[in-house]
C-alpha positions as CSV (number, residue, x, y, z in Angstrom):
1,X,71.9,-24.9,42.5
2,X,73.8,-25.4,38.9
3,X,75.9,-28.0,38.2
4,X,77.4,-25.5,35.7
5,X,79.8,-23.6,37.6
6,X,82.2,-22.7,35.1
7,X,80.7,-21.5,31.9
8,X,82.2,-19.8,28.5
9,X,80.3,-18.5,25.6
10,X,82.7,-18.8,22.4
11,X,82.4,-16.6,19.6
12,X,85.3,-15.5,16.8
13,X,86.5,-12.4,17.8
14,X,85.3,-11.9,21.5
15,X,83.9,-8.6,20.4
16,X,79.9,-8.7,20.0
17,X,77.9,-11.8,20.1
18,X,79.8,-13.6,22.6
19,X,80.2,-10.6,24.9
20,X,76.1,-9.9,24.5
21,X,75.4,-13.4,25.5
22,X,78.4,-13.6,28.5
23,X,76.6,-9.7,29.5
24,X,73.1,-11.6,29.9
25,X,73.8,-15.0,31.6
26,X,76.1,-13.7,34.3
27,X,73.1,-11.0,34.6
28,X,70.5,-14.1,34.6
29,X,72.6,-15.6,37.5
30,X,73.1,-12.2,40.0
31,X,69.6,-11.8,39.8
32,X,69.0,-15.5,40.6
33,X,71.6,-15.4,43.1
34,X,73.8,-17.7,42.1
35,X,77.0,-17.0,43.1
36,X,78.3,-20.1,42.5
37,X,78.3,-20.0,38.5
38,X,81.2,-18.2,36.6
39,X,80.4,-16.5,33.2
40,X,83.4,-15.9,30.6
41,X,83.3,-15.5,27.1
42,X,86.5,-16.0,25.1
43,X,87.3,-15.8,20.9
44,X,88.4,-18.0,18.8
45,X,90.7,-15.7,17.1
46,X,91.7,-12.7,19.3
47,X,95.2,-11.4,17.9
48,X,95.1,-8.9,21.3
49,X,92.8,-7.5,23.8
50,X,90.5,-4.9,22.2
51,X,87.1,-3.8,23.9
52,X,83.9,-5.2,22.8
53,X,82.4,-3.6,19.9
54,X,80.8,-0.1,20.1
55,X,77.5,-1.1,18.9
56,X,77.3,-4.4,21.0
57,X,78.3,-2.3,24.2
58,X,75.1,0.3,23.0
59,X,72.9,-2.8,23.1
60,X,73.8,-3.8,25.6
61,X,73.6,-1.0,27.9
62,X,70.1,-0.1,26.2
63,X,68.7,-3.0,27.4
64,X,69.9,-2.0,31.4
65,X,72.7,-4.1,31.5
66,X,75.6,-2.9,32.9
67,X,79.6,-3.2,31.2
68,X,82.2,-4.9,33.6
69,X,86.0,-4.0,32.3
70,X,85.9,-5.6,28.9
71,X,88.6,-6.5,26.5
72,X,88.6,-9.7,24.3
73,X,89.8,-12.9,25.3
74,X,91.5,-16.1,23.4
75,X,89.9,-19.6,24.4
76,X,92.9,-21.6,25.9
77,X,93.6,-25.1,27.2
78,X,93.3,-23.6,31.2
79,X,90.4,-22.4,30.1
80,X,89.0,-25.4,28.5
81,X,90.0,-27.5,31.6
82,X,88.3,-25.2,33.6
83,X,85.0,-24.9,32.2
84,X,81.8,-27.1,32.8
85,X,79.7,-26.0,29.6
86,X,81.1,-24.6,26.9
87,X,78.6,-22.9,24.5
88,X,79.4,-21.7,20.8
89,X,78.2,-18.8,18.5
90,X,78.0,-21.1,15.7
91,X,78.4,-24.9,15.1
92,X,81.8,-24.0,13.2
93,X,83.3,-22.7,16.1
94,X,81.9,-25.2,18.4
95,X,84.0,-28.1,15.8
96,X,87.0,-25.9,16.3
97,X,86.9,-25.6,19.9
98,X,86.5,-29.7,19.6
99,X,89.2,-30.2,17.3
100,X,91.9,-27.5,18.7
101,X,90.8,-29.2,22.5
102,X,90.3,-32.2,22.3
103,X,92.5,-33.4,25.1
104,X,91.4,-31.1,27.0
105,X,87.3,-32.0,26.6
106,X,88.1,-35.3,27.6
107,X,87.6,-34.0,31.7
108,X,83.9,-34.3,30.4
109,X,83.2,-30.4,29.7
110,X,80.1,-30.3,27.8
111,X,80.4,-28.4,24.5
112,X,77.0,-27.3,22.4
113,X,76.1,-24.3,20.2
114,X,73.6,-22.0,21.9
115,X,71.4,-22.8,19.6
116,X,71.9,-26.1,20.4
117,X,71.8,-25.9,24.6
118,X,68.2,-24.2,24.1
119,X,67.0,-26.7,21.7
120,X,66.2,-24.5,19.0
121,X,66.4,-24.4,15.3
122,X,67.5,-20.9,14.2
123,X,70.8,-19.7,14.3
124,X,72.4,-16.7,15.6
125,X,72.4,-14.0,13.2
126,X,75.9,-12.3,12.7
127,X,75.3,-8.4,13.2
128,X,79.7,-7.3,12.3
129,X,79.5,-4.4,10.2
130,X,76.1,-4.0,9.8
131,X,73.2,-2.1,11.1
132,X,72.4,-1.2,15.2
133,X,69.3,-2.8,14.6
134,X,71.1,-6.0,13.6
135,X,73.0,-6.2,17.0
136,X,69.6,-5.6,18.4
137,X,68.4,-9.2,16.3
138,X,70.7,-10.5,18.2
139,X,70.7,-9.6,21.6
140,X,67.4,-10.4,21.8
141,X,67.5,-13.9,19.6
142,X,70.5,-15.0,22.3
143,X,68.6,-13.3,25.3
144,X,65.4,-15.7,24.7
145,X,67.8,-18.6,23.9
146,X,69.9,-18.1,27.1
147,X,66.9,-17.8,29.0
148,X,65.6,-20.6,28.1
149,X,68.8,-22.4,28.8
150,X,68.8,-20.8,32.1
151,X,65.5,-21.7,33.3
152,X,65.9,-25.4,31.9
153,X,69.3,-26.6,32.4
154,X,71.5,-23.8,34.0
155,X,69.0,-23.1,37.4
156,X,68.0,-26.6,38.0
């Protein structure tokens, strides 16, 4: 049982990592059954709803995961109140959400870089406008990293 029940992965624009990494942790907790956890991820600057990006939604759907109704999202205060965990692309973002919330952290929601929840070293590489492979790097660095966080500190 998690005492994370409300979680949202932050990235800038909603449209690739942070989608890939919201795609895999609410896939990590169906197949652990627990219900109990929300997964969202949200941007830091969404102008308006636009559907994630073509090559994130390929990787994603190679791997087997499956696309709920997707359009990008701006982090808000409700949102910020609402959350448990908040985890960032990058440490920049993860200062921004600090800064631009501040208030609203101070119910105690936990805010980390991914990179940071899964004690690791390396950063997420940033795949917009490059190669498929590149969104592949990706996927695959967050999917270890969210396992990880899973197993260790989201599951427990």
């Amino acid at each position: 049982m998690s005492h994370y029940k409300n979680i949202i992965i932050v990235g800038t624009n909603n449209t690739s990592r942070s989608f890939m990494a919201e795609v895999i942790l609410h896939q990590l907790c169906m197949e652990h059954q627990l219900d109990d956890v929300e997964v969202v991820s949200r941007g830091l600057v969404v102008l308006f709803p636009e559907p994630v990006h073509p090559k994130a939604a390929d990787v994603v759907r190679e791997a087997g995961y499956a696309i709920r109704d997707f359009q990008a999202s701006k982090l808000t205060a409700e949102d910020v109140e609402w959350a448990d965990l908040i985890l960032t692309i990058t440490s920049d973002e993860r200062e921004k959400v600090r800064k631009e919330f501040e208030e609203e952290l101070k119910n105690g929601t936990e805010v980390a870089t991914l990179s940071e929840f899964a004690s690791e070293q390396i950063g997420i590489p940033d795949p917009y406008g490059k190669e498929l492979e590149d969104y592949e790097h990706s996927f695959i660095t967050m999917k270890r990293m969210l396992e990880k966080c899973f197993d260790e500190k989201i599951a427990k």
